[in-house]
C-alpha positions as CSV (number, residue, x, y, z in Angstrom):
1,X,-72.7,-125.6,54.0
2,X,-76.2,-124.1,54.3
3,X,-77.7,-123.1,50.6
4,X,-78.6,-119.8,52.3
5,X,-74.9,-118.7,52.7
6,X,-73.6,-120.7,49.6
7,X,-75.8,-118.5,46.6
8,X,-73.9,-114.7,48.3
9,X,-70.7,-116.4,48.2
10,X,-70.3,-117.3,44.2
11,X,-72.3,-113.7,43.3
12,X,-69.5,-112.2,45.0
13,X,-67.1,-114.4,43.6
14,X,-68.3,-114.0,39.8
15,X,-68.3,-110.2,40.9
16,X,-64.5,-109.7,41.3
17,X,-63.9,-112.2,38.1
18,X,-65.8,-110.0,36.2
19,X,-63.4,-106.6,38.1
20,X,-60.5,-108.3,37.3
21,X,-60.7,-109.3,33.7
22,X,-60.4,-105.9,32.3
23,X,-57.8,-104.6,34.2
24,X,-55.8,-107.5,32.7
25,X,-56.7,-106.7,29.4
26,X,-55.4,-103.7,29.6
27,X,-52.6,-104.2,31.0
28,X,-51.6,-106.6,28.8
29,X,-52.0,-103.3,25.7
30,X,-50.7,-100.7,27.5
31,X,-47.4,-103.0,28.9
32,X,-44.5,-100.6,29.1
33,X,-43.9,-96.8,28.1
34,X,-45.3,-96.4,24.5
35,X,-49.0,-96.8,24.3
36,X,-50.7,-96.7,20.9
37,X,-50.9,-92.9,20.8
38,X,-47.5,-92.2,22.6
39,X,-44.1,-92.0,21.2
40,X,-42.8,-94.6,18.5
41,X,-42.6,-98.1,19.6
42,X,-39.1,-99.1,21.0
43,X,-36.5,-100.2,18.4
44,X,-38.2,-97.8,15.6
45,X,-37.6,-94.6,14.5
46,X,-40.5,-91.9,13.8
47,X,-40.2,-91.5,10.0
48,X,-39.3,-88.0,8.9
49,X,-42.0,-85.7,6.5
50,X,-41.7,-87.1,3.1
51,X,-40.4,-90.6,4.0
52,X,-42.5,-93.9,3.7
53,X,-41.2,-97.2,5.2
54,X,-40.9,-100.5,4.3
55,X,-40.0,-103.9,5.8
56,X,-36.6,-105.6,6.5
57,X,-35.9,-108.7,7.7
58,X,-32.9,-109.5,10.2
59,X,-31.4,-113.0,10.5
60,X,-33.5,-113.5,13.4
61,X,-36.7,-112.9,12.0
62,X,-37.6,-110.3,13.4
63,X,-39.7,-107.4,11.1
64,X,-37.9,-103.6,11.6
65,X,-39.2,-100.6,10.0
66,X,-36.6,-99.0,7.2
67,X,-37.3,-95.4,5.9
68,X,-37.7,-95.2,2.0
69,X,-36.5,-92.1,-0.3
70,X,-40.6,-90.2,-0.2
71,X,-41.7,-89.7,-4.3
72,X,-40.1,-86.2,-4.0
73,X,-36.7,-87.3,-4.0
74,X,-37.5,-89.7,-6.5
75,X,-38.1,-86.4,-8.7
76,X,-35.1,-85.3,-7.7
77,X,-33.1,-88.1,-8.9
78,X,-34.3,-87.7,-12.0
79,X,-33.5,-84.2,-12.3
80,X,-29.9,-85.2,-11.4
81,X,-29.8,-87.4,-14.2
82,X,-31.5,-84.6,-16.5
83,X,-28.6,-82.2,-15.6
84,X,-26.0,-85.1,-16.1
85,X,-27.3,-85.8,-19.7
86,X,-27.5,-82.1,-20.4
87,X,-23.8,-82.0,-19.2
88,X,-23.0,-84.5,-21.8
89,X,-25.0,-83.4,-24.5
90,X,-22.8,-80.0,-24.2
91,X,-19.9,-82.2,-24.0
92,X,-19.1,-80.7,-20.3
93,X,-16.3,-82.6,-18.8
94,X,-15.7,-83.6,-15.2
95,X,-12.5,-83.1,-13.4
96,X,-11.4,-85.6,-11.1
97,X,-8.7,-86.0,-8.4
98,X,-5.5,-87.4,-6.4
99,X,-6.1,-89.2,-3.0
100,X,-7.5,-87.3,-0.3
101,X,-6.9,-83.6,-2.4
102,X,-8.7,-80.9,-4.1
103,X,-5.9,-79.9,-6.2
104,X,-6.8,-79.3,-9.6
105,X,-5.0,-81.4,-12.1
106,X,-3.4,-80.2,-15.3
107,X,-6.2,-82.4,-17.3
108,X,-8.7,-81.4,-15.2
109,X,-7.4,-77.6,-15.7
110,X,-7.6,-78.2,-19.1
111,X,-11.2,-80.0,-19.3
112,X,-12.4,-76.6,-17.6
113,X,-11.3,-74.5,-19.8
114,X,-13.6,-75.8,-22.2
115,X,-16.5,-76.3,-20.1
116,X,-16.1,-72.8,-19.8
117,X,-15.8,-72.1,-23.2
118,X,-18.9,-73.6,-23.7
119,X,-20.9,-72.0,-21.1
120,X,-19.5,-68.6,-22.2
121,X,-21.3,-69.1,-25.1
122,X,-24.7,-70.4,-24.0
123,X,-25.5,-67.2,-21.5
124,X,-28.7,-69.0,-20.2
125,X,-27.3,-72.1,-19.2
126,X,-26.5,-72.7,-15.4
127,X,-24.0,-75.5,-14.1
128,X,-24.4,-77.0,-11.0
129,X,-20.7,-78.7,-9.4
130,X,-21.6,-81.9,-7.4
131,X,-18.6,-82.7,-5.5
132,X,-17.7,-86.4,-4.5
133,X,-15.6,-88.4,-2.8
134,X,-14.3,-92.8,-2.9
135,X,-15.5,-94.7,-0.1
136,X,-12.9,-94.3,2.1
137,X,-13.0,-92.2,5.6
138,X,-16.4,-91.1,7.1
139,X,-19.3,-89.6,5.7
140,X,-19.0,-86.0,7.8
141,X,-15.2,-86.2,6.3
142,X,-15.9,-86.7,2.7
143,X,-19.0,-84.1,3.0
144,X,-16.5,-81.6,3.5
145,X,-13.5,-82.9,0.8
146,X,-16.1,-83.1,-2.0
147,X,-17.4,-79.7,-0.9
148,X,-14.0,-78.6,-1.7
149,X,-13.4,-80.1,-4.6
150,X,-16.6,-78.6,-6.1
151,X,-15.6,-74.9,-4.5
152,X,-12.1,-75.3,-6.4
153,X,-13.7,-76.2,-9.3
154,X,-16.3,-73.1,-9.3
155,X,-13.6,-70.9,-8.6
156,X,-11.4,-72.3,-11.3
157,X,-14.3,-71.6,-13.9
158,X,-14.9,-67.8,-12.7
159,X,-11.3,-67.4,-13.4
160,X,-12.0,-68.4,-16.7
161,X,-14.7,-65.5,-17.1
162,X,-17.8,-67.9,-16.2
163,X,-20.1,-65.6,-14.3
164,X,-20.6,-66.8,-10.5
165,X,-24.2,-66.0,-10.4
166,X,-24.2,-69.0,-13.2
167,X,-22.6,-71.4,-10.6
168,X,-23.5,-73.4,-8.0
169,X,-21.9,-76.2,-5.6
170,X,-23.4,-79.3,-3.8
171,X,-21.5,-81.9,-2.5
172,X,-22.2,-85.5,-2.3
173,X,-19.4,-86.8,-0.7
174,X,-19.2,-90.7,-0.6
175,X,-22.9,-91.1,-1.2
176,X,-23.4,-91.0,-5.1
177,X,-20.3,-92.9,-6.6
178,X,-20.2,-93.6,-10.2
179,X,-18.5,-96.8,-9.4
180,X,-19.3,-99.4,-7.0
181,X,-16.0,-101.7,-6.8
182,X,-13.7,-101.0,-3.8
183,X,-10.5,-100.9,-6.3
184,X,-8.1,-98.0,-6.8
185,X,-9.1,-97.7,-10.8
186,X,-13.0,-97.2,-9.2
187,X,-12.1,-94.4,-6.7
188,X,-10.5,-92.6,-9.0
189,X,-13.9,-92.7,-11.0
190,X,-15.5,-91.3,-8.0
191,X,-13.4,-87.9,-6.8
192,X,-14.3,-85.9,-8.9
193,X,-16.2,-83.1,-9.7
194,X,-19.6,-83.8,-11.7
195,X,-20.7,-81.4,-14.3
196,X,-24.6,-81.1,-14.1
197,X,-26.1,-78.4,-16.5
198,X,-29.6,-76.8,-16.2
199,X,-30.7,-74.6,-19.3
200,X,-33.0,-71.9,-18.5
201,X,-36.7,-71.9,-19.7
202,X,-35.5,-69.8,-22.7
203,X,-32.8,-72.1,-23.7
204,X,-34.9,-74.5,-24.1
205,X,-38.0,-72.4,-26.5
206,X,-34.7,-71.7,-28.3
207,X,-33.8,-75.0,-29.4
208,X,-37.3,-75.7,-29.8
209,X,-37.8,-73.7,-32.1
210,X,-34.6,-74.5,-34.1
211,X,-36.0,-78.5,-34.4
């Protein structure tokens, strides 16, 4: 082939190389739906306000995101186990219950009589009722058993004379158990309603001032 034709040819040739390589390049970030600023990336959740993630590895190993309890509910753990010691301090008692019911017992009747004894007699103490639930059934389901439980309790305890406005509810349903075994002596440990005690600002000058 004549030079003169041969030099045009590999210009052009070098030319389109040149076109091509970046589209390829991009293609190859931008492959599917979920580009780097788009939506999360397929197979991951977008974490929530307040959560953090880590790193869990399946059997395959392959590297998925898991969401992590943020520091704030780490505080609120620990206020949880705050009003739990308080509870005990006092010498508060927690009622428990039969299978699948929100029936008070007579023990548990009489264990909330003297809770509310007690809380009669400290007027700036507030009790909380966490309401929970054994393993069995689904979550939704025991949400709503252990908010019973705690509601019978409450209401039990206003009979008594304990103020409402010093009462509260949560329930917890199957998600804090106080024991872990899958065993009948364990799930009785976990229905039950949980005495959790917060003393007021002025309580707590009060018996600083008595140490």
């Amino acid at each position: 082939m004549d030079a003169r034709y041969l030099t045009p040819c590999l210009v052009g040739a070098v030319g389109l190389m040149l076109l091509i390589a970046p589209a390829c390049s991009m293609r190859s970030v931008q492959t599917g739906s979920d580009s780097s600023e788009g939506g999360p990336l397929r197979g991951f959740e977008r974490l929530q306000p307040g959560q953090t993630a880590s790193e869990e590895r399946l059997s395959g190993g392959t590297m998925v995101a898991k969401s992590q309890p943020s520091e704030r509910s780490s505080q609120k753990e620990a206020e949880i186990r705050r009003e739990q010691a308080a509870a005990a301090t006092a010498g508060l008692n927690d009622v428990f219950f039969a299978f699948d019911s929100w029936s008070l017992t007579e023990e548990g009747m009489q264990s909330l009589a003297r809770n509310a004894e007690w809380i009669k007699a400290n007027p700036n103490a507030r009790l909380k009722i966490g309401g929970h639930a054994d393993e069995r059934g689904t979550q939704a389901y025991n949400i709503v058993l252990g908010e019973k439980r705690a509601k019978t309790t409450r209401n039990y305890l206003a009979e008594l004379g304990v103020g409402a406005n010093r009462l509260a509810i949560v329930s917890y349903g199957k998600e804090r158990p106080f024991c872990k075994e899958s065993d009948e002596s364990c799930y009785q440990k976990n229905r039950r309603g949980q005495m959790l005690l917060g003393v007021s600002k002025a309580t707590k000058k009060a018996s600083g001032a008595a140490q």
